[in-house]
Jmol script that loads the backbone (N, CA, C; Angstrom):
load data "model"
ATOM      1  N   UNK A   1     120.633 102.479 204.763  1.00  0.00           N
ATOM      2  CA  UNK A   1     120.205 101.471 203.817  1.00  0.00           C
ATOM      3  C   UNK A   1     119.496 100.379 204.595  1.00  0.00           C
ATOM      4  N   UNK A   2     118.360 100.007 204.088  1.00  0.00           N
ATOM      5  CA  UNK A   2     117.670  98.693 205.080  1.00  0.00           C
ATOM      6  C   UNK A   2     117.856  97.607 204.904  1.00  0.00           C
ATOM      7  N   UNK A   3     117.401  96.882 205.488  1.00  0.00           N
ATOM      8  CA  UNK A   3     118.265  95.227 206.007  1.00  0.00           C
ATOM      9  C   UNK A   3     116.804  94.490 204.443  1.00  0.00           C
ATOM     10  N   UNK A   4     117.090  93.600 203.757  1.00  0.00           N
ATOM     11  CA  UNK A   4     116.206  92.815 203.330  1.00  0.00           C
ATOM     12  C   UNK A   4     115.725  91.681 204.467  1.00  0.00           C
ATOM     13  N   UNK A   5     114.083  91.461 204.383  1.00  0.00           N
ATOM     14  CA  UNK A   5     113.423  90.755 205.083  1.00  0.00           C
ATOM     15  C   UNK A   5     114.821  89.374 204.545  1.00  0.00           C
ATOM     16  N   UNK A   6     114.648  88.460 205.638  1.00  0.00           N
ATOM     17  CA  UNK A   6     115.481  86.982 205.689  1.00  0.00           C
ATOM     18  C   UNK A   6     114.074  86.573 205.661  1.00  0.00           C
ATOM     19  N   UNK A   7     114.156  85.605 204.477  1.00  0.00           N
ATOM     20  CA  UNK A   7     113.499  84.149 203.889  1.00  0.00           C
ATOM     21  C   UNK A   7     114.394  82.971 204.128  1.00  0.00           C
ATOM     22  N   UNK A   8     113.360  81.967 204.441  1.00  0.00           N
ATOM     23  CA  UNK A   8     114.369  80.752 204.470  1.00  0.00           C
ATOM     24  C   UNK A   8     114.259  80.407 203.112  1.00  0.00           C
ATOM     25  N   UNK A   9     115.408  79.631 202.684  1.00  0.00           N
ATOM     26  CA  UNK A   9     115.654  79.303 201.300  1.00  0.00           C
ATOM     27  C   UNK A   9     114.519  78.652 200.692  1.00  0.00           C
ATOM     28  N   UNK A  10     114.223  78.420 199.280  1.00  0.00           N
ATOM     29  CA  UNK A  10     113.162  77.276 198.788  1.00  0.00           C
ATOM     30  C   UNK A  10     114.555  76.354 198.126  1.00  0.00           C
ATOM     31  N   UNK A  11     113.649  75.343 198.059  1.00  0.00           N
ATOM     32  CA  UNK A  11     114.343  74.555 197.767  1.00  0.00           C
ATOM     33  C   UNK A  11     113.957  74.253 196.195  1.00  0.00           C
ATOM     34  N   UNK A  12     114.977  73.956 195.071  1.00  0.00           N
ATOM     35  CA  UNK A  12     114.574  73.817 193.770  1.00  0.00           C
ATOM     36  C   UNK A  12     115.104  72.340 193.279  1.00  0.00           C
ATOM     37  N   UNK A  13     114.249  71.995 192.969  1.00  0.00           N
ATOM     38  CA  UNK A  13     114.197  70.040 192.188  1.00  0.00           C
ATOM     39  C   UNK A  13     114.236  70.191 190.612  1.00  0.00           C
ATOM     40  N   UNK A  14     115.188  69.572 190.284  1.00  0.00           N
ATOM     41  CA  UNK A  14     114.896  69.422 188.840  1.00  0.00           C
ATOM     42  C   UNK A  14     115.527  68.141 188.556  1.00  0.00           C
ATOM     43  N   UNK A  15     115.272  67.677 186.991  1.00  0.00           N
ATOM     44  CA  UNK A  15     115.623  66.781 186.532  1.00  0.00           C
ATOM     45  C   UNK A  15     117.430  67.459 185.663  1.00  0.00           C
ATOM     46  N   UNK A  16     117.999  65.776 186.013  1.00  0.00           N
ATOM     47  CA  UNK A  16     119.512  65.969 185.312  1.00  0.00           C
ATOM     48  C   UNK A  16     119.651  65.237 184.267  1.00  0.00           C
ATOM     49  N   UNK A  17     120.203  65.431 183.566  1.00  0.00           N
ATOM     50  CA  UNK A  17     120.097  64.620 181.895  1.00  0.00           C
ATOM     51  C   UNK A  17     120.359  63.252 182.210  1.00  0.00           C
ATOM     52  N   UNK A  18     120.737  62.761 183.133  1.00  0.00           N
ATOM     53  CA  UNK A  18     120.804  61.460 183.469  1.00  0.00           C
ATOM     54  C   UNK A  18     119.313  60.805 184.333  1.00  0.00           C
ATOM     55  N   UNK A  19     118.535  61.518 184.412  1.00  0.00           N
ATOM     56  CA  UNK A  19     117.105  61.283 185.037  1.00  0.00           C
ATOM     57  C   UNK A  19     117.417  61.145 186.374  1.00  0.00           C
ATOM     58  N   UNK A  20     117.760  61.909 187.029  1.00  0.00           N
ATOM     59  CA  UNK A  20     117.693  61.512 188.442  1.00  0.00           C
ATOM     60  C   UNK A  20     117.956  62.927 189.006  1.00  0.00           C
ATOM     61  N   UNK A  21     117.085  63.660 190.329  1.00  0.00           N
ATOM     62  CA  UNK A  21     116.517  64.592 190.272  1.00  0.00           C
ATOM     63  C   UNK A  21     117.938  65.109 191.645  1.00  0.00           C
ATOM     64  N   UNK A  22     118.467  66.405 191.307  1.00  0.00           N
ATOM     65  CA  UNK A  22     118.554  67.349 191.681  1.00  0.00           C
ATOM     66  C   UNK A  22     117.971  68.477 192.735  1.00  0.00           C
ATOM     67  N   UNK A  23     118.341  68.591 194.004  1.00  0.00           N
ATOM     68  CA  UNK A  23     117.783  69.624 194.412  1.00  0.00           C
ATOM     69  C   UNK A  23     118.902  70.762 194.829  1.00  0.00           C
ATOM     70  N   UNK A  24     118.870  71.685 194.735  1.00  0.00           N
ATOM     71  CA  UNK A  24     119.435  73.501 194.922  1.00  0.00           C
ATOM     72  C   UNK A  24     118.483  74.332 195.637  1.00  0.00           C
ATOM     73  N   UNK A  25     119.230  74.939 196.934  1.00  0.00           N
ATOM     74  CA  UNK A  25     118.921  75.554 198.390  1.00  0.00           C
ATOM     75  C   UNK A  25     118.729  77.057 197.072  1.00  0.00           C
ATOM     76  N   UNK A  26     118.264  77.818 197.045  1.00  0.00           N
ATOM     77  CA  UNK A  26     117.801  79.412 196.732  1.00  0.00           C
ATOM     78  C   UNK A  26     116.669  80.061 197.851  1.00  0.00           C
ATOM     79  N   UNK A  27     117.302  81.472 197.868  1.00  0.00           N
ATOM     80  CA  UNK A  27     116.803  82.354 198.509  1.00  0.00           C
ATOM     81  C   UNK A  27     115.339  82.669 197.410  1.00  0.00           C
ATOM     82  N   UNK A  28     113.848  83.666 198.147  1.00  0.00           N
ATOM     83  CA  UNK A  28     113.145  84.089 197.492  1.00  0.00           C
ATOM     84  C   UNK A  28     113.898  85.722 196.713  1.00  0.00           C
ATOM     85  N   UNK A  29     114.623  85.920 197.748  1.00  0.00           N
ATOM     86  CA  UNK A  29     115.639  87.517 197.043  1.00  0.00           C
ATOM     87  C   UNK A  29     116.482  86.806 195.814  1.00  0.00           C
ATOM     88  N   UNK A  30     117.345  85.908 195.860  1.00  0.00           N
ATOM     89  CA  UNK A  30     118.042  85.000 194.633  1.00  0.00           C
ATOM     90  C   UNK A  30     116.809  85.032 193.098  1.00  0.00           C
ATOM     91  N   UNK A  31     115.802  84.129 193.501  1.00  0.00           N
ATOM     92  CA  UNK A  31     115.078  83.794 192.235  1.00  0.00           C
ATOM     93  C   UNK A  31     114.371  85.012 191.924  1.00  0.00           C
ATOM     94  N   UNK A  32     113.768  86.126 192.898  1.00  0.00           N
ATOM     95  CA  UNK A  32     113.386  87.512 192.258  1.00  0.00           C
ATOM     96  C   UNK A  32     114.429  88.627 191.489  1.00  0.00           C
ATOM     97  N   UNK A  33     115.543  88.050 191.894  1.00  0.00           N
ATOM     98  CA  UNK A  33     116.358  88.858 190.934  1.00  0.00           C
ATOM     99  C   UNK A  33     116.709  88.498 189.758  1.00  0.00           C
ATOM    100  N   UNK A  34     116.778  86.854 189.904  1.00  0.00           N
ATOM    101  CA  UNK A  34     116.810  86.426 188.639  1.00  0.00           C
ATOM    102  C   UNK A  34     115.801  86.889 187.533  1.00  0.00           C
ATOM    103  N   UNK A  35     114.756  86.794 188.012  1.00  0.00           N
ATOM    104  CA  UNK A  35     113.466  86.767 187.215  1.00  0.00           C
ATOM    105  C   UNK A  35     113.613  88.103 186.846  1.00  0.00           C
ATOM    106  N   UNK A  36     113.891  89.188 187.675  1.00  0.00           N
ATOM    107  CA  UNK A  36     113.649  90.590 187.306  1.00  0.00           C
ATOM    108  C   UNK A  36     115.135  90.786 186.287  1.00  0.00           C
ATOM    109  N   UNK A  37     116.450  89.738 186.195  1.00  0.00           N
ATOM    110  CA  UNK A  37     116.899  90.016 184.858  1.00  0.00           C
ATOM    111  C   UNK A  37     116.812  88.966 183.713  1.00  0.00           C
ATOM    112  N   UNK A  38     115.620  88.149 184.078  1.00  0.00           N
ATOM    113  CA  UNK A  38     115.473  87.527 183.010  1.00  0.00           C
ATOM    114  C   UNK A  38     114.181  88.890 181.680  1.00  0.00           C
ATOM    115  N   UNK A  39     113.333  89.166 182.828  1.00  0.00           N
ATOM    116  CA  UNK A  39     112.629  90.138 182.463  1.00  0.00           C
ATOM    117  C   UNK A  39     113.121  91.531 181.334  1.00  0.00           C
ATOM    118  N   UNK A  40     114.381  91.567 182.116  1.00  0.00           N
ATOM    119  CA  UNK A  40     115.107  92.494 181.005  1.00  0.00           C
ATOM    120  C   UNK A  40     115.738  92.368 179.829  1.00  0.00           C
ATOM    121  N   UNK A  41     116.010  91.176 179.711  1.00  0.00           N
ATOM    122  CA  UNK A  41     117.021  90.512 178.604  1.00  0.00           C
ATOM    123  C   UNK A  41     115.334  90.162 177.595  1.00  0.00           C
ATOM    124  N   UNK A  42     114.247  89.942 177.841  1.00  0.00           N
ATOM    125  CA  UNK A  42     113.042  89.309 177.164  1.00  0.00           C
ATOM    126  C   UNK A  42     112.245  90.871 176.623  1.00  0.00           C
ATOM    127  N   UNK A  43     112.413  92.217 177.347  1.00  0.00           N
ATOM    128  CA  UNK A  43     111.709  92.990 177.318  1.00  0.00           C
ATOM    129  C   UNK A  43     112.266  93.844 175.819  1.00  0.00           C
ATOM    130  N   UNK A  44     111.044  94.234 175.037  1.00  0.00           N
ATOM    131  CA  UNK A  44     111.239  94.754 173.583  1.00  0.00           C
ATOM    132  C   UNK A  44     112.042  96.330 173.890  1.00  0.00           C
ATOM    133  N   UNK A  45     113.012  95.898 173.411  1.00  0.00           N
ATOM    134  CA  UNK A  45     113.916  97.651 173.237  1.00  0.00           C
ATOM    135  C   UNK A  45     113.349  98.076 171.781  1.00  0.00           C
ATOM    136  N   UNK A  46     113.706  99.697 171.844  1.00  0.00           N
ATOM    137  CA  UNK A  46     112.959 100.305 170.840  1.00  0.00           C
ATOM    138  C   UNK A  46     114.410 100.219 169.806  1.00  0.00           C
ATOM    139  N   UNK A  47     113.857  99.991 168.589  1.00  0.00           N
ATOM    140  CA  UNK A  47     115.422 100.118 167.684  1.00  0.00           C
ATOM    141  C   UNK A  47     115.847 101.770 167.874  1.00  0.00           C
ATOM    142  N   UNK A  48     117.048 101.827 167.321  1.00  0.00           N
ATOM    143  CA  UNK A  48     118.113 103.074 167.262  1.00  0.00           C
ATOM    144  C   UNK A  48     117.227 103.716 166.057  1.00  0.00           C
ATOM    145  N   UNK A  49     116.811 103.084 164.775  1.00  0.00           N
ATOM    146  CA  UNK A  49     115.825 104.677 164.153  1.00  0.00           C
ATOM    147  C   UNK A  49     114.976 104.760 164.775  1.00  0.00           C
ATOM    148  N   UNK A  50     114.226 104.386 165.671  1.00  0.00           N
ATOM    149  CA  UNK A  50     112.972 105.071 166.377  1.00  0.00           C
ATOM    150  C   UNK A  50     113.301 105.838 167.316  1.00  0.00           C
ATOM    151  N   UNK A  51     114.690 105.691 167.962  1.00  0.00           N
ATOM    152  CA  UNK A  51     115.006 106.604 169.261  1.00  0.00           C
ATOM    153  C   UNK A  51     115.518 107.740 168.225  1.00  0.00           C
ATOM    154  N   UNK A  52     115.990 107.562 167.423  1.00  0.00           N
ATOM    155  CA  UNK A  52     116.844 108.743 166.947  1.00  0.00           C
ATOM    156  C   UNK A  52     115.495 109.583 166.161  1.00  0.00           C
ATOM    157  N   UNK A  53     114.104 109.020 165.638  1.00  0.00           N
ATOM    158  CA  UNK A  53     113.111 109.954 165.284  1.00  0.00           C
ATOM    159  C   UNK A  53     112.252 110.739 166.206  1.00  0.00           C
ATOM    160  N   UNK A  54     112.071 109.899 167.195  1.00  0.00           N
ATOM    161  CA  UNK A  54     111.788 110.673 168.790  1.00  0.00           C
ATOM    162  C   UNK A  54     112.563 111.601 168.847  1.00  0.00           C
ATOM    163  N   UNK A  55     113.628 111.668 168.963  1.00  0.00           N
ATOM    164  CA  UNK A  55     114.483 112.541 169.390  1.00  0.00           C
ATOM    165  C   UNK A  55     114.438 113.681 168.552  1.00  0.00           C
ATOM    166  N   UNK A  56     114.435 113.174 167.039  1.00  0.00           N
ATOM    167  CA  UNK A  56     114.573 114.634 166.249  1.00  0.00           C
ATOM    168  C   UNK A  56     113.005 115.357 166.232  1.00  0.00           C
ATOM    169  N   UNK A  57     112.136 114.745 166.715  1.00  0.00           N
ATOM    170  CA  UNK A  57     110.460 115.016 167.026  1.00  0.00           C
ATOM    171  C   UNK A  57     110.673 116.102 168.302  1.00  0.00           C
ATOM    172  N   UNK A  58     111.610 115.441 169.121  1.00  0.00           N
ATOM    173  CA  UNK A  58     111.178 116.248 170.715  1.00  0.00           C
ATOM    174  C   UNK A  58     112.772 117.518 170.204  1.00  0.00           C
ATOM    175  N   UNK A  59     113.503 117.450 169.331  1.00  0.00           N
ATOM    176  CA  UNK A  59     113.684 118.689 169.111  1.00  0.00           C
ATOM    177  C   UNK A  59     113.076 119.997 167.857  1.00  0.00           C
ATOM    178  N   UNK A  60     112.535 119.184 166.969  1.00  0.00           N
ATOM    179  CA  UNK A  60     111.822 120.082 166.654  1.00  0.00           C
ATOM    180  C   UNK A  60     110.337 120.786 167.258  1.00  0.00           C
ATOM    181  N   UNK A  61     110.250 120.005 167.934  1.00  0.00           N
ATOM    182  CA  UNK A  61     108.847 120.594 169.247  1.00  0.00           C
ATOM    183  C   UNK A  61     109.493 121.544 169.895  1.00  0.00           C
ATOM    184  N   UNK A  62     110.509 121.331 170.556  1.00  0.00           N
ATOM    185  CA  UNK A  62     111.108 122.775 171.657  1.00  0.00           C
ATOM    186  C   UNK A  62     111.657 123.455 170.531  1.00  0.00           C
ATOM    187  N   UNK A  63     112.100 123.622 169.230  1.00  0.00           N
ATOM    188  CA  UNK A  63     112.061 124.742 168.422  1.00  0.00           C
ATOM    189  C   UNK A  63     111.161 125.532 168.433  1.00  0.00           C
ATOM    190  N   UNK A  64     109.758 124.516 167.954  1.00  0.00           N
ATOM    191  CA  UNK A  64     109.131 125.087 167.316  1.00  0.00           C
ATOM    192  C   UNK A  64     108.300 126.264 169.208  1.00  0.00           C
ATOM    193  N   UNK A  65     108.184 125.391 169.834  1.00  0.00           N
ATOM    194  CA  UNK A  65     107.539 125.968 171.493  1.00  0.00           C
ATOM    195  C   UNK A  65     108.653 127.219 171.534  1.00  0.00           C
ATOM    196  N   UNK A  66     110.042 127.356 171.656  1.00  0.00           N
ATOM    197  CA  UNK A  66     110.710 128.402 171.935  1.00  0.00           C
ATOM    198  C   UNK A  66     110.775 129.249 170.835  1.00  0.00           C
ATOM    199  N   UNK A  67     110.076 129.291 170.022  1.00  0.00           N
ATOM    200  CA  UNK A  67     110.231 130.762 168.673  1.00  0.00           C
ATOM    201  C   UNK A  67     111.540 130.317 168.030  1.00  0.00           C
ATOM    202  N   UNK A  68     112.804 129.470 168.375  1.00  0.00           N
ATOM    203  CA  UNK A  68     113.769 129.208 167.798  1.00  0.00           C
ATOM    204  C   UNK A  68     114.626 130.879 167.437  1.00  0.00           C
ATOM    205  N   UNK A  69     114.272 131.890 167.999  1.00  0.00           N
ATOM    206  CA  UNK A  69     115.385 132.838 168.054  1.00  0.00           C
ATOM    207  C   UNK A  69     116.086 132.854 169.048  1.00  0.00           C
ATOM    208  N   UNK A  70     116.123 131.875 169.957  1.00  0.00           N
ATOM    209  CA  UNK A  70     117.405 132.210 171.777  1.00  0.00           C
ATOM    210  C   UNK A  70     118.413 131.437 171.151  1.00  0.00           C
ATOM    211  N   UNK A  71     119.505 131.655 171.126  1.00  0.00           N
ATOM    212  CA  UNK A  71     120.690 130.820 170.753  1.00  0.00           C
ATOM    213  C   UNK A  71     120.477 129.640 172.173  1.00  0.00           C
ATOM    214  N   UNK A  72     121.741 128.626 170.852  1.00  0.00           N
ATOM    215  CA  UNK A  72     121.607 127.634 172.066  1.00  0.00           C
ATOM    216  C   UNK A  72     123.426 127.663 172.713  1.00  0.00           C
ATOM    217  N   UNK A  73     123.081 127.700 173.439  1.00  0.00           N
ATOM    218  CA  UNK A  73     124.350 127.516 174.095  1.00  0.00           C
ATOM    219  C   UNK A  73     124.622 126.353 174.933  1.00  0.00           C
ATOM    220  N   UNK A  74     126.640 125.666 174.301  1.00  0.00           N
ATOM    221  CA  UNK A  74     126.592 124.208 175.539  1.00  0.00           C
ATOM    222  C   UNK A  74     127.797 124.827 175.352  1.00  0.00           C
ATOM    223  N   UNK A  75     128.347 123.952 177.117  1.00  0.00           N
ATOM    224  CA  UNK A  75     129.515 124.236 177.542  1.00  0.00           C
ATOM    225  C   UNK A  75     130.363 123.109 177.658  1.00  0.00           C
ATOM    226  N   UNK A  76     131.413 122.660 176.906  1.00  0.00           N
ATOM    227  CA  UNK A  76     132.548 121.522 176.679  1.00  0.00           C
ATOM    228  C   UNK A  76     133.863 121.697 176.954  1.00  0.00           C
ATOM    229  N   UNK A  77     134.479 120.654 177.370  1.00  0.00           N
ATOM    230  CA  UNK A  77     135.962 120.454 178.216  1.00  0.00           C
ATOM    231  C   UNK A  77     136.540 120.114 176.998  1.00  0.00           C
ATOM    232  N   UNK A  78     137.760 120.944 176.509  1.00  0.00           N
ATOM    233  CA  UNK A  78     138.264 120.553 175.375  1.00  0.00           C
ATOM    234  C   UNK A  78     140.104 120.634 175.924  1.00  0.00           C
ATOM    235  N   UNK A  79     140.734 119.941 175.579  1.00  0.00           N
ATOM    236  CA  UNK A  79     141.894 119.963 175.869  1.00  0.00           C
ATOM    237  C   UNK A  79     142.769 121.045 176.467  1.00  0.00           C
ATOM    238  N   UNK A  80     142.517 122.631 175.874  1.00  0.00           N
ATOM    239  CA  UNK A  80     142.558 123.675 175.952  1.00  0.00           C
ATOM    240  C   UNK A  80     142.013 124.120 177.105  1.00  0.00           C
ATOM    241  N   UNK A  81     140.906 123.677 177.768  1.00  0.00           N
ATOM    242  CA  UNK A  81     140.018 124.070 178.741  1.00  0.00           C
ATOM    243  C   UNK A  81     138.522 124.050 178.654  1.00  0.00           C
ATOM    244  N   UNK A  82     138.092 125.217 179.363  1.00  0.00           N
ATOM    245  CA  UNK A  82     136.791 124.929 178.995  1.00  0.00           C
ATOM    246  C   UNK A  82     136.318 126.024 178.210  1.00  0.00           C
ATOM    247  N   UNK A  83     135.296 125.381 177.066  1.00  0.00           N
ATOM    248  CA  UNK A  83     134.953 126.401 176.205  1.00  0.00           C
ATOM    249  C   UNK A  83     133.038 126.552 176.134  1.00  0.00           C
ATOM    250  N   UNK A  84     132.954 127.808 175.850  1.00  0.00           N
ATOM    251  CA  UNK A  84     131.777 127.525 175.653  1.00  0.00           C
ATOM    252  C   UNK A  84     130.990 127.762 173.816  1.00  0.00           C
ATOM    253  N   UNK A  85     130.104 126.872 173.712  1.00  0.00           N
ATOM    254  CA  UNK A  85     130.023 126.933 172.199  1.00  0.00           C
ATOM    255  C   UNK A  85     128.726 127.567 171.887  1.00  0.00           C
ATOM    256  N   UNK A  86     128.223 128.450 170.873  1.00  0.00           N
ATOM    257  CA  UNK A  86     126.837 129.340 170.688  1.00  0.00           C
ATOM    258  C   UNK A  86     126.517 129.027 169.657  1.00  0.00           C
ATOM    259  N   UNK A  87     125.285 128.708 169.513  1.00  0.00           N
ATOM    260  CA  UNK A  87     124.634 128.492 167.900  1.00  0.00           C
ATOM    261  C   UNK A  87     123.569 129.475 167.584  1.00  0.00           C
ATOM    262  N   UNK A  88     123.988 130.362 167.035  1.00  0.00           N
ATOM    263  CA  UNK A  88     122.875 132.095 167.021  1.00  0.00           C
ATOM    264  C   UNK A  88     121.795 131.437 166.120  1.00  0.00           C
ATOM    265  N   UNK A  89     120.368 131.202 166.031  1.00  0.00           N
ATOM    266  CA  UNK A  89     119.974 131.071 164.738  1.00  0.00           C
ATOM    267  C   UNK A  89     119.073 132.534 164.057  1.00  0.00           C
ATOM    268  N   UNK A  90     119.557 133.278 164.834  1.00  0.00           N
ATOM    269  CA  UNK A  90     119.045 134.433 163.899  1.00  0.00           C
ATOM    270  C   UNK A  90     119.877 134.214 162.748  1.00  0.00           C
ATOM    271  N   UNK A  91     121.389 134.799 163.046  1.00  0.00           N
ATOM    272  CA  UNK A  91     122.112 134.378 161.986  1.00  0.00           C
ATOM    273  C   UNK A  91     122.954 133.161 161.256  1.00  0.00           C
ATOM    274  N   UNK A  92     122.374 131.891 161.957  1.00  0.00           N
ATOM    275  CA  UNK A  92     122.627 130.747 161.601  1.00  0.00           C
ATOM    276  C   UNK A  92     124.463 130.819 161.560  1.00  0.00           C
ATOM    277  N   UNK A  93     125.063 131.590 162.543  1.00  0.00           N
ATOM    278  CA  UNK A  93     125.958 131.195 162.794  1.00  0.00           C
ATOM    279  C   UNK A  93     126.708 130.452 163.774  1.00  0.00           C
ATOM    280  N   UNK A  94     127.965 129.907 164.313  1.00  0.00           N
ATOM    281  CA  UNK A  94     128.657 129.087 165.193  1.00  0.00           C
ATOM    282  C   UNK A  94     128.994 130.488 165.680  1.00  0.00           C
ATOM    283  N   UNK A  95     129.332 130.446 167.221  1.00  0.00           N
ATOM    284  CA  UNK A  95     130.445 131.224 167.879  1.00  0.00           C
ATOM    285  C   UNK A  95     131.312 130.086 169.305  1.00  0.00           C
ATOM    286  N   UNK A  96     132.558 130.625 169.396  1.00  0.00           N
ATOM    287  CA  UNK A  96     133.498 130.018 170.603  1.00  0.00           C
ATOM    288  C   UNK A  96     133.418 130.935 171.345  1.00  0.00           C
ATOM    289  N   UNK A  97     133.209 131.306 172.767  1.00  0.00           N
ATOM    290  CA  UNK A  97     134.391 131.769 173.885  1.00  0.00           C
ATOM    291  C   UNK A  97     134.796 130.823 174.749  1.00  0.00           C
ATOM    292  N   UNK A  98     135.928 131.406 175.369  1.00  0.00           N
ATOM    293  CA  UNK A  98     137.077 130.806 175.745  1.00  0.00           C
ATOM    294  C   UNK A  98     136.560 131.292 177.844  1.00  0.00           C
ATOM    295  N   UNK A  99     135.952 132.072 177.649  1.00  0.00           N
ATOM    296  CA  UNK A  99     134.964 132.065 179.334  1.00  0.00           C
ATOM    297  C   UNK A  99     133.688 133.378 179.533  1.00  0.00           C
ATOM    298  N   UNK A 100     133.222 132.718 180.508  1.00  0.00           N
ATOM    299  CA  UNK A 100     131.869 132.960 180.296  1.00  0.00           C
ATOM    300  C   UNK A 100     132.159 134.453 180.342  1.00  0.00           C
ATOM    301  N   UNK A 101     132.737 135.749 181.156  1.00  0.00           N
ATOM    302  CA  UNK A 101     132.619 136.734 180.632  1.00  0.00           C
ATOM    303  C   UNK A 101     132.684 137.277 178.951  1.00  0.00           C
ATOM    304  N   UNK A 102     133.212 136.200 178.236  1.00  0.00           N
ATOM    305  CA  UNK A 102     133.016 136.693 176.937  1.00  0.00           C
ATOM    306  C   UNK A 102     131.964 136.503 176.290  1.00  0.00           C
ATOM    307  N   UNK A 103     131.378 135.109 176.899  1.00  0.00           N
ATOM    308  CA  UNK A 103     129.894 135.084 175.857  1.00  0.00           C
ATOM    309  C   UNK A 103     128.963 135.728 176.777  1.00  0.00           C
ATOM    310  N   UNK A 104     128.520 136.307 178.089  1.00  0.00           N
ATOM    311  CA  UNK A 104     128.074 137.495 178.142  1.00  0.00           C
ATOM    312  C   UNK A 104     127.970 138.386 177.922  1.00  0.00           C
ATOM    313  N   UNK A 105     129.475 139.125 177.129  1.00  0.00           N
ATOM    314  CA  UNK A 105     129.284 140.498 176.410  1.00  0.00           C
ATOM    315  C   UNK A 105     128.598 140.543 175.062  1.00  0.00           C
ATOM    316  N   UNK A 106     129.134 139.030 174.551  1.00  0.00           N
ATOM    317  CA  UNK A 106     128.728 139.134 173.184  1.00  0.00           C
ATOM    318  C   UNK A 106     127.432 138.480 173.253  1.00  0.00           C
ATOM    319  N   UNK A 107     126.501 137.545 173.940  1.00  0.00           N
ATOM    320  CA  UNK A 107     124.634 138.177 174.793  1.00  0.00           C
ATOM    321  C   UNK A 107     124.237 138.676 174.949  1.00  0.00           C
ATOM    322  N   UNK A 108     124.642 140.270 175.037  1.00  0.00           N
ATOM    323  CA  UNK A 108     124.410 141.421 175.763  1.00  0.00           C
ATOM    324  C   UNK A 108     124.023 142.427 174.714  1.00  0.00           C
ATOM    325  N   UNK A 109     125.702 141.843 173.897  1.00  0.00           N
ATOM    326  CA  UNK A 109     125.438 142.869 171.988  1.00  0.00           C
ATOM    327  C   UNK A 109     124.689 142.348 171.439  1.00  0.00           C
ATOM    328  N   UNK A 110     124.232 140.814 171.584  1.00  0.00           N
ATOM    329  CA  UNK A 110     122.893 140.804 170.595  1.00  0.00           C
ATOM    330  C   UNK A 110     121.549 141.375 170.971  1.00  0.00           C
ATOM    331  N   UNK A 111     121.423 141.145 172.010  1.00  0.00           N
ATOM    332  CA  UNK A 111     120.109 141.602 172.814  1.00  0.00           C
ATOM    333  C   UNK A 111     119.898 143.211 172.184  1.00  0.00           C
ATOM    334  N   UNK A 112     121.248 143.474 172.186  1.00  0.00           N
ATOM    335  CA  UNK A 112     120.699 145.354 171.979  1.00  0.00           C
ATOM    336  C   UNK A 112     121.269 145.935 170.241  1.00  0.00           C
ATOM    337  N   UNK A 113     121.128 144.881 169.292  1.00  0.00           N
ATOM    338  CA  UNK A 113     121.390 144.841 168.086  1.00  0.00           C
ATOM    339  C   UNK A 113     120.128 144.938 167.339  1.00  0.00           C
TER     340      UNK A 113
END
end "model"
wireframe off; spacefill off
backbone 0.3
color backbone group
């Protein structure tokens, strides 16, 4: 990890509600970080329906790009262990196995169905 260049401090003046001026020792690394999270707190986030229409955009694109006949398959830690879950859409059904030699056999029977 590298060393940050050493700046000598700037020095910052301001006025105090009583009119009489203030000065505070800061680093140039201090006030660039500030700035870079003032930057973030000011910068426009996209609302939650626009992420969530993107999202249903960039999955109906890889439907529509993959022919939408490969099942999808995800693999989840469920109390039980680990399972894996299949969504066939030939036949728009759900399937469970309980480990991966099982949803290979039953990959194997669709392929040759």
């Amino acid at each position: 990890m590298g060393t940050l260049p050493c700046r000598p401090p700037i020095s910052i003046t301001a006025m105090n509600p009583g009119g009489t001026m203030n000065s505070t020792p800061y680093s140039s690394y201090d006030l660039d970080q500030q700035r870079r999270q003032l930057e973030t707190l000011v910068r426009p986030q996209p609302s939650p329906s626009l992420i969530r229409v993107l999202q249903q955009a960039g999955h109906a694109m890889v439907r529509f790009l993959t022919n939408g006949q490969d099942p999808v398959i995800r693999k989840r830690w469920h109390p039980d262990g680990l399972v894996w879950r299949v969504y066939d859409p030939v036949t728009q059904q759900n399937q469970r196995f309980s480990s991966e030699a099982e949803l290979r056999v039953w990959l194997e029977g669709r392929y040759y169905e």
